[in-house]
C-alpha positions in Angstrom: 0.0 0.0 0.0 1.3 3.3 -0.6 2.4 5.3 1.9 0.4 9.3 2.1 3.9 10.9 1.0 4.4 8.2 -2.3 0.7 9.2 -2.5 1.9 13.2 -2.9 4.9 12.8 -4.8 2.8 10.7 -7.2 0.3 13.5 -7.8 2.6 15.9 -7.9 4.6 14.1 -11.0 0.9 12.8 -12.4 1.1 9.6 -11.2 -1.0 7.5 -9.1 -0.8 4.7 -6.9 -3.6 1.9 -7.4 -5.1 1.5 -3.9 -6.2 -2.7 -5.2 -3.1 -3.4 -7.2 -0.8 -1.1 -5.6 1.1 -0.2 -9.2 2.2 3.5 -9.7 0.4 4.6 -13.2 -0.1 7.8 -15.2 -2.9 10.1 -14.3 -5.1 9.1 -17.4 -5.5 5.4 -15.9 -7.7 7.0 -12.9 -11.2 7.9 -13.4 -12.3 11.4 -12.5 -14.9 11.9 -10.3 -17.9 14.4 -10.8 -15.8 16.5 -7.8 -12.9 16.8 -10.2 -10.6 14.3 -7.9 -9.6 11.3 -9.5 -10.6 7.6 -8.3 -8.4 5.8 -5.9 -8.7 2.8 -8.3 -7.0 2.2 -11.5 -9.8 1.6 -14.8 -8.1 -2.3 -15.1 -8.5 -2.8 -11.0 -12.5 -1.3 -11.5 -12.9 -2.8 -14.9 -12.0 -6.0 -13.4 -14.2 -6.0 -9.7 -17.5 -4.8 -11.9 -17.1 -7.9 -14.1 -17.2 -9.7 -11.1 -20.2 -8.1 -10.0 -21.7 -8.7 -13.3 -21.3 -12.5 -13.3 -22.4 -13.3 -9.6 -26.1 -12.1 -10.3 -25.9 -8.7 -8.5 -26.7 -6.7 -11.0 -28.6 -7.7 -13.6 -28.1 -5.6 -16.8 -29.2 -8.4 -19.0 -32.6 -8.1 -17.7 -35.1 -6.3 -20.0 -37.4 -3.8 -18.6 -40.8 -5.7 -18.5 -38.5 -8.9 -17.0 -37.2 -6.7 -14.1 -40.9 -5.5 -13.6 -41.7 -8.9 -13.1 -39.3 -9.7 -10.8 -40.2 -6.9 -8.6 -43.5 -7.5 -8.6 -43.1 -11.5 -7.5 -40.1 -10.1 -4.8 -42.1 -7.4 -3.7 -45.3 -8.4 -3.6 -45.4 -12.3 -4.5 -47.4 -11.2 -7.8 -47.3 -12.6 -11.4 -47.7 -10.6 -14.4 -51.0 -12.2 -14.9 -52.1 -11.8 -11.8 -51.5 -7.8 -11.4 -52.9 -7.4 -14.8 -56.1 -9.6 -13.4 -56.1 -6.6 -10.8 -55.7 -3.7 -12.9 -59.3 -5.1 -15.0 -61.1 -5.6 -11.8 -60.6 -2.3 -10.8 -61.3 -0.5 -14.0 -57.8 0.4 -14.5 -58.6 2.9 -12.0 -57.9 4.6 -8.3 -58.9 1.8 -5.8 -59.0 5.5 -3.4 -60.1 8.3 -5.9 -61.1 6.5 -8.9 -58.7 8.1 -11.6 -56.7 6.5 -14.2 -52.9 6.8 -13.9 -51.6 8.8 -15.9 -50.7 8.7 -19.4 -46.9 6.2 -19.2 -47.7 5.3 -15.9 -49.2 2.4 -14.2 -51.2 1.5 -10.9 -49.3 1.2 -7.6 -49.4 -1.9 -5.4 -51.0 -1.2 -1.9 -49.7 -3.4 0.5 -49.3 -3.9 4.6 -45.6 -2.9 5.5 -46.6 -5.7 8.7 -47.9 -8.4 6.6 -47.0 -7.7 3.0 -50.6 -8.6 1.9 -51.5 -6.6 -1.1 -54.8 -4.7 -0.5 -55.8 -2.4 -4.0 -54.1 -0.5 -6.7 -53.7 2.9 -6.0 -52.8 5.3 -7.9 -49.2 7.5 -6.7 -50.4 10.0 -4.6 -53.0 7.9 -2.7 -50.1 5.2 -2.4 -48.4 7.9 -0.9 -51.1 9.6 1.5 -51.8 5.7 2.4 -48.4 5.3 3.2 -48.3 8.7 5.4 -51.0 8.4 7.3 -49.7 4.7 8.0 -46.7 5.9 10.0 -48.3 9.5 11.2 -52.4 8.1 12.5 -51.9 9.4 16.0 -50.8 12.5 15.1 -53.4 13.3 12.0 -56.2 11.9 14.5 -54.6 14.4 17.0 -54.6 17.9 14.4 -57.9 16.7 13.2 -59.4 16.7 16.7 -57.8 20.1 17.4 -58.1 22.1 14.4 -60.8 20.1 12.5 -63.2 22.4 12.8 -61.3 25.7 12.2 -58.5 27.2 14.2 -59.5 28.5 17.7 -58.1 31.5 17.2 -59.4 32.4 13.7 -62.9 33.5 14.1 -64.9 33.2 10.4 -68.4 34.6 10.0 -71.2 32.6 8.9 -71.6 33.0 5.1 -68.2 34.7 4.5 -65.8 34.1 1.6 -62.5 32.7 2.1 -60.1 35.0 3.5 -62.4 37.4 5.3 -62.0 36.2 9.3 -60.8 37.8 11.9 -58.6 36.6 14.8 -60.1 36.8 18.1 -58.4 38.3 21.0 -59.4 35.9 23.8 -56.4 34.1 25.4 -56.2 29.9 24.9 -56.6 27.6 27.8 -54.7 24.5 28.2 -52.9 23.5 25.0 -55.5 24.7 22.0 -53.6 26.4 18.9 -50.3 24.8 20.1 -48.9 22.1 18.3 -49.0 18.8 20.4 -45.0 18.4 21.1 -45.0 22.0 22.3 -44.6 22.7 25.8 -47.2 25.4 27.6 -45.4 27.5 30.1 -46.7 27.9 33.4 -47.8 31.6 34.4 -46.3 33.1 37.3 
């Protein structure tokens, strides 16, 4: 392994010292990185460990784009083709949520339970995503709902009145209304 100094004097003459192989080469043999610094590997020492990668099955670059849609499906969700497609016409090729087709290029969502990976609907993204938020965040949208649901206590609206014409009221809070939940009250002295 080279030592820091080799390391310097080999930059400094544009060399570089192969941190695999340990050979001293010419500048041109590293890669440059999108910073502008050069790799600590030589192209022949990376050539060489992503052919390896290639034939042990990691990555699968021979895979065509419906075949790895496939396979995710099946490791994901333990779903053929078939049977997602069987989905997709039950559902009207719709929102199991909100009813509307994805969008043009884009396909359904699978819905599943993180706990027991059983697939419930297809969804399209954004209710996959709300689904998935509200998941994780319940207690605390069951705990703004129950506090603001009905308008913020310290914004007073009139009866029949347009957006944007309220008024805030002037009345001090009790207890811990208009604060979010994790915030502390203070005590008065």
């Amino acid at each position: 392994m080279a030592t820091a100094v080799q390391q310097v004097l080999d930059d400094s003459n544009g060399l570089r010292t192969c941190k695999r192989c340990n050979e001293t080469k010419p500048e041109a043999n590293f890669n440059k990185a999108g910073t502008g610094y050069r790799s600590s590997t030589c192209n022949t020492c990376r050539n060489e460990r992503r052919r390896k990668i290639r034939q042990s099955g990691r990555r699968r670059e021979a895979e065509t784009p419906k075949e790895r849609a496939a396979r995710r499906l099946w490791e994901n969700y333990k779903l053929t083709p078939k049977q997602f497609e069987a989905l997709v016409e039950a559902q009207g090729n719709q929102c199991a949520m909100c009813g509307t087709p994805p969008p043009e290029g884009k396909q359904l969502q699978v819905d599943h339970c993180h706990t027991t990976r059983i697939v419930r609907a297809l969804l399209c993204q954004k209710c996959n995503i709300a689904v998935g938020f509200y998941e994780r965040h319940a207690a605390a949208v069951a705990q703004y709902l129950a506090l603001f649901g009905e308008g913020h206590p310290l914004i007073e609206q009139a009866p029949g009145t347009t957006r944007g014409e309220w008024e805030i009221r002037r009345a001090p809070l009790t207890g811990n209304q208009g604060r979010p939940p994790t915030q502390k009250t203070r005590s008065q002295p």
